[in-house]
C-alpha positions in Angstrom: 0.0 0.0 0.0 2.7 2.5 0.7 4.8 1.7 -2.3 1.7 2.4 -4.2 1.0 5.7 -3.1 4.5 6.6 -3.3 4.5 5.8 -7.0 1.3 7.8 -7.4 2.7 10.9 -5.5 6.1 10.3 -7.5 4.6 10.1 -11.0 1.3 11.8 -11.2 3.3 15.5 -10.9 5.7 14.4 -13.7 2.9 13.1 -15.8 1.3 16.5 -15.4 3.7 18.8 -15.6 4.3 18.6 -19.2 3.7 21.6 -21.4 0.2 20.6 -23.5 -2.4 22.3 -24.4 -5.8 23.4 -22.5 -8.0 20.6 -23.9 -5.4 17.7 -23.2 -4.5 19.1 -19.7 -8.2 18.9 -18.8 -8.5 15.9 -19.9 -5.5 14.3 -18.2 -6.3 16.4 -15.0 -9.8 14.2 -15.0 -8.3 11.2 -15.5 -6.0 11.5 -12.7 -8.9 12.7 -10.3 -10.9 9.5 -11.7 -8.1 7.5 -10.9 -7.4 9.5 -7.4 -11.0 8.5 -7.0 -10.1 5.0 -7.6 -7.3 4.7 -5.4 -9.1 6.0 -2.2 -11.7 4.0 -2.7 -8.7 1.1 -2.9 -7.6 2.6 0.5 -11.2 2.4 2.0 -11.4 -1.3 1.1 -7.4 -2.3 2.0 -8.2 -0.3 5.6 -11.3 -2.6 6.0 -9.5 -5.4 5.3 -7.1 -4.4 7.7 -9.6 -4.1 10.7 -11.4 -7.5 9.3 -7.8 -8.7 9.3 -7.6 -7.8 12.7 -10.9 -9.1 14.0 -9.9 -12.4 12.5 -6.7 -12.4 14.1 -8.3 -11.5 17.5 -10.7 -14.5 16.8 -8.0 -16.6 15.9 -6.0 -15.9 19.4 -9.7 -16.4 21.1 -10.1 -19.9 19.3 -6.0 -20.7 20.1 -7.2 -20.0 23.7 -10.4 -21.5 23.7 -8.6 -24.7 22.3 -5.6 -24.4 25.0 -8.2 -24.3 27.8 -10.5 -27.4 26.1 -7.2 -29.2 25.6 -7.0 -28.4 29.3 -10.2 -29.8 30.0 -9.7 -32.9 27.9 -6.6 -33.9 30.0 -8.0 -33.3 33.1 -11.7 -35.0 31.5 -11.1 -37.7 29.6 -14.5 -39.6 30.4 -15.8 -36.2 28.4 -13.0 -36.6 25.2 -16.2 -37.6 23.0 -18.0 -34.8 23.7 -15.1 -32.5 23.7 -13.5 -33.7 20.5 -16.6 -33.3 18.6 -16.9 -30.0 19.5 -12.3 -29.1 18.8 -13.7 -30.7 15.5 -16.6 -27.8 15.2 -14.1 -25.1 16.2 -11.6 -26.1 14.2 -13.6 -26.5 11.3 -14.6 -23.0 12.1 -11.4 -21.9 12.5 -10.1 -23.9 9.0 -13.1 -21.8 7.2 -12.4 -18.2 8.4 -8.5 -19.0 7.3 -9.8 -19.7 3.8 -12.1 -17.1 3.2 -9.3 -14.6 4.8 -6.6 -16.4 2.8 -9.8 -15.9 -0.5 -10.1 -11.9 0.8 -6.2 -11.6 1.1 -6.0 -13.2 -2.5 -8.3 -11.1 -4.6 -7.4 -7.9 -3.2 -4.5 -8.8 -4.0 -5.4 -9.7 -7.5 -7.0 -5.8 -7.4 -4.1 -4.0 -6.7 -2.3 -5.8 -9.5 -5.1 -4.9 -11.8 -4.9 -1.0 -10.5 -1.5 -0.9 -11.0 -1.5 -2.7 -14.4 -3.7 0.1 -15.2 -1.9 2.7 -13.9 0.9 1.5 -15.8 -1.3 1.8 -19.0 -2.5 5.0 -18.5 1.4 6.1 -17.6 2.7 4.9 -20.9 -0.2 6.8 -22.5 0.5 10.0 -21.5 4.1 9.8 -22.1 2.7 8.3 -25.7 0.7 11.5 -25.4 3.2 13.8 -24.2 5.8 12.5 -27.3 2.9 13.6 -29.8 2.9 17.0 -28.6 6.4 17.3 -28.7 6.2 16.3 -32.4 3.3 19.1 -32.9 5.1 21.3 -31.2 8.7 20.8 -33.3 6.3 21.4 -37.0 4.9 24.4 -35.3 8.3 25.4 -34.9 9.0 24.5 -38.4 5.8 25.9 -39.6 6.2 29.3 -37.9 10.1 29.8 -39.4 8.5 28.9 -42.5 5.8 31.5 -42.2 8.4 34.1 -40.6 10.5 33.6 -43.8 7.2 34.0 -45.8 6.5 37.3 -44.2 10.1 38.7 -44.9 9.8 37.7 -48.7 6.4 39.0 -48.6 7.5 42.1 -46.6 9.9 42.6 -49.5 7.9 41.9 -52.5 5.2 44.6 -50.8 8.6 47.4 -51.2 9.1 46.7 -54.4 5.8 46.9 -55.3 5.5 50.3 -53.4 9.0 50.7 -55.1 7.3 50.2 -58.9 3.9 52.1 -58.0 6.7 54.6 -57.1 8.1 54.4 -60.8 4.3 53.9 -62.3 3.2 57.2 -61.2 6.9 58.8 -62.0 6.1 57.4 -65.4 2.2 58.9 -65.5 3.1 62.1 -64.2 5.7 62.7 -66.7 3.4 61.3 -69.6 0.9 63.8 -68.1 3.3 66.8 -68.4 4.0 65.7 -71.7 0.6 65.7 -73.2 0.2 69.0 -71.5 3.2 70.0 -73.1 2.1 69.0 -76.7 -1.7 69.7 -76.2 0.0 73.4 -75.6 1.9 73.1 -79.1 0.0 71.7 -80.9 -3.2 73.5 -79.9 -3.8 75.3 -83.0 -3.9 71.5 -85.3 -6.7 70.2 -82.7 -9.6 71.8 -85.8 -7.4 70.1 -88.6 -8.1 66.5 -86.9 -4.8 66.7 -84.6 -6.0 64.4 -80.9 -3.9 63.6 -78.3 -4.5 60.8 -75.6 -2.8 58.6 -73.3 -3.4 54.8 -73.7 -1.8 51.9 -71.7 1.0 54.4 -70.3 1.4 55.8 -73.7 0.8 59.0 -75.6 -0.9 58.9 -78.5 -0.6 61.8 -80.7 -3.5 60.8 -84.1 -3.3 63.2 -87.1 -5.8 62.6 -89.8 -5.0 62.7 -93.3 -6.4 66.0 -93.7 -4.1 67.6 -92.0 -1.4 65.2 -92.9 -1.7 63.9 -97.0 -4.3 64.5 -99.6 -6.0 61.5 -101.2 -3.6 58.7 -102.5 -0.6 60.4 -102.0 2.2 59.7 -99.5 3.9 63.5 -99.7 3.0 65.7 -96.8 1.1 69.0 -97.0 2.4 72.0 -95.7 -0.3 72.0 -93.1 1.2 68.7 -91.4 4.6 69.7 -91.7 4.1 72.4 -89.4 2.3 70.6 -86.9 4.9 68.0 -87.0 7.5 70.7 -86.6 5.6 72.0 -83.5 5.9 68.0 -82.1 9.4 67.2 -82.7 10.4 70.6 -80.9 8.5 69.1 -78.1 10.0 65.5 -78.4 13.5 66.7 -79.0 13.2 67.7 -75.2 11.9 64.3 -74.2 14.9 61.9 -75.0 13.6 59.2 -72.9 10.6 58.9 -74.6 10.7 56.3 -77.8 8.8 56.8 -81.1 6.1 54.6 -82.9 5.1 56.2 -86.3 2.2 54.0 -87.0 0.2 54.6 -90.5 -3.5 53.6 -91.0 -6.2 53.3 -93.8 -9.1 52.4 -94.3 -10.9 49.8 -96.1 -11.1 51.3 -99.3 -8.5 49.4 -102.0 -5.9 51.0 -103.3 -6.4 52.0 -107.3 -4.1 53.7 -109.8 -1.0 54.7 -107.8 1.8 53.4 -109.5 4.1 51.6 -107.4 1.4 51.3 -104.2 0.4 48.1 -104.7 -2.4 47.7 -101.8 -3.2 49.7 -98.3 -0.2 48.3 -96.8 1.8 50.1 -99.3 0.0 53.5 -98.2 0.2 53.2 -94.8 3.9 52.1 -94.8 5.1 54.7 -96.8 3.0 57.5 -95.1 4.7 56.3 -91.9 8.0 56.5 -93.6 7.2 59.9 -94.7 6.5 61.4 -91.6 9.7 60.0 -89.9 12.0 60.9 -92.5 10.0 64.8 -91.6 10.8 64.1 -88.2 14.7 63.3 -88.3 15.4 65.8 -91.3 13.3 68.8 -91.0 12.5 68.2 -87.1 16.2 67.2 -86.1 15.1 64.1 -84.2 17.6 61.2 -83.7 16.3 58.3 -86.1 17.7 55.8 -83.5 14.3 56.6 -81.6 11.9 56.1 -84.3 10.2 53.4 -85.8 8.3 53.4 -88.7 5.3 50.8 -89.2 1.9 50.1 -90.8 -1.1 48.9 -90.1 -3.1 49.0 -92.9 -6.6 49.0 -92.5 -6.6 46.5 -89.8 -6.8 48.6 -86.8 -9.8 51.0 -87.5 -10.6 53.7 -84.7 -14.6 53.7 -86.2 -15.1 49.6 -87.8 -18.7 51.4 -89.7 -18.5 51.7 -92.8 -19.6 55.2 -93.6 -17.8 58.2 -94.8 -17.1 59.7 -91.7 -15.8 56.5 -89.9 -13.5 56.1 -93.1 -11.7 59.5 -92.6 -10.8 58.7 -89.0 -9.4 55.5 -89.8 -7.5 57.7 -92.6 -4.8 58.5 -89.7 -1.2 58.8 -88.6 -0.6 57.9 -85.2 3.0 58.8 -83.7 2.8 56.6 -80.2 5.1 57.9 -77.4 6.7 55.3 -75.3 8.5 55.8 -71.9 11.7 53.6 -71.5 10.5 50.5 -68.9 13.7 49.3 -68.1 13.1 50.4 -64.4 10.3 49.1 -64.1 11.1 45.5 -65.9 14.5 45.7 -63.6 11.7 45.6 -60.4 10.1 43.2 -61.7 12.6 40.6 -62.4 13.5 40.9 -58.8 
């Protein structure tokens, strides 16, 4: 009984003292009261055993006595060793009985403290199964939360250089605002002639129609354009970070008697060329950032096919691209 206690009073704090969580500690904590519960009520019956024990033994030293005193008797009566050994038979039968059913009690409690102990044992190695499971939880949270810390200093990172390219992105529209101001300034007096200027995708799109730009079927530009393309490249020639696009458009109307110009694509090439060969001769721009291109009649501003949608897909449209390279530099990182 005392070895038992001590190994409840030994283990039950170590058991318990491990670090889990709220659920599993409550849990634990009530299976220790159930099994506190258990062991006094292993106490109560072990103590009444004891006393039980005790009667017994006081009986037994009562019968011992009783038998010394009859043995007595029997010497000193023989004529009465009938009646007397009938009755030593009785007691001793008696006595024979209450050793067996105390050896019987003795034996299955016992047999119950092995049980409560095997069980104790059970529910020991369970916890510490227990107890090595949260240690495993507990080393992946650790890994889990260094993971997660490393995910928040990437992320923490990718958020600057986002901030960092925002940054650059309104750099970029503010100076493509200043430069449509700019141009919308000198080249206010072409607006009448069909002269528009917008900004598209980050880029500034100056359209001139051919009226202001080339009479019908011919690639030569009037003196009308040249001005207004002598007001942009003063403008431009300011702006060398900006790259040109001279893109030239048709419309759907084939091409007939005009010698070499085969078809629209033809027309709008060479109208392009035109205007950039303006633009590096008479405008002094450096051909190194212009490209000339055409798109035929496959990019129409107006797809209806009425007179007035024709003449704005008649059009020149010099595009005006930042340099990215900041921005692609951010992000490739």
């Amino acid at each position: 009984m005392n070895k038992l206690t001590l190994l409840l009073t030994l283990t039950l704090p170590v058991l318990f003292s491990a670090c889990v969580t709220l659920g599993k500690f409550e849990e634990m904590q009530a299976q220790r009261d159930a099994l506190q519960v258990s062991l006094d009520s292993l106490k109560n019956v072990v103590a009444e055993m004891n006393v039980r024990i005790s009667q017994l033994t006081a009986d037994t030293s009562s019968l011992h006595s009783q038998i010394t005193t009859k043995n007595k008797k029997i010497a000193e009566l023989e004529l009465m060793s009938d009646t007397l050994t009938e009755r030593t038979r009785a007691l001793q039968n008696e006595l024979d009985m209450l050793k067996q059913n105390y050896e019987q009690s003795k034996s299955k409690n016992t047999a119950e403290i092995k049980r409560l102990l095997s069980n104790l044992e059970a529910l020991q190695r369970d916890v510490a199964l227990r107890e090595q499971k949260l240690r495993d939880y507990e080393q992946a949270l650790a890994v889990r939360d260094s993971s997660l810390a490393e995910l928040q200093k990437d992320l923490v990172g990718r958020e600057q250089k986002v901030i960092e390219l925002q940054k650059r992105l309104a750099a970029r529209d503010s100076t493509l605002q200043a430069l449509k101001a700019r141009l919308n300034d000198a080249l206010l007096g072409f607006t009448s002639s069909g002269l528009s200027i917008n900004i598209v995708n980050g880029r500034v799109y100056v359209s001139l129609s051919n009226q202001l730009l080339f009479s019908t079927g011919r690639t030569d530009i009037d003196k009308r354009g040249k001005e207004a393309l002598k007001e942009l490249a003063a403008v431009l020639n300011q702006q060398s970070d900006i790259s040109i696009l001279v893109e030239g458009h048709t419309d759907v109307q084939a091409v007939k008697n005009l010698g070499s110009i085969k078809d629209n694509w033809d027309l709008s090439v060479l109208r392009a060329t035109e205007v950039v060969r303006y633009l590096t001769n008479e405008g002094k721009m450096d051909p190194r950032r212009i490209i000339a291109s055409g798109r035929s009649e496959y990019y129409p501003v107006d797809p209806a096919n009425t007179p007035e949608a024709m003449a704005k897909n008649r059009r020149t449209e010099i595009i005006l691209i930042p340099k990215l390279s900041e921005l692609f530099e951010i992000l490739e990182q």
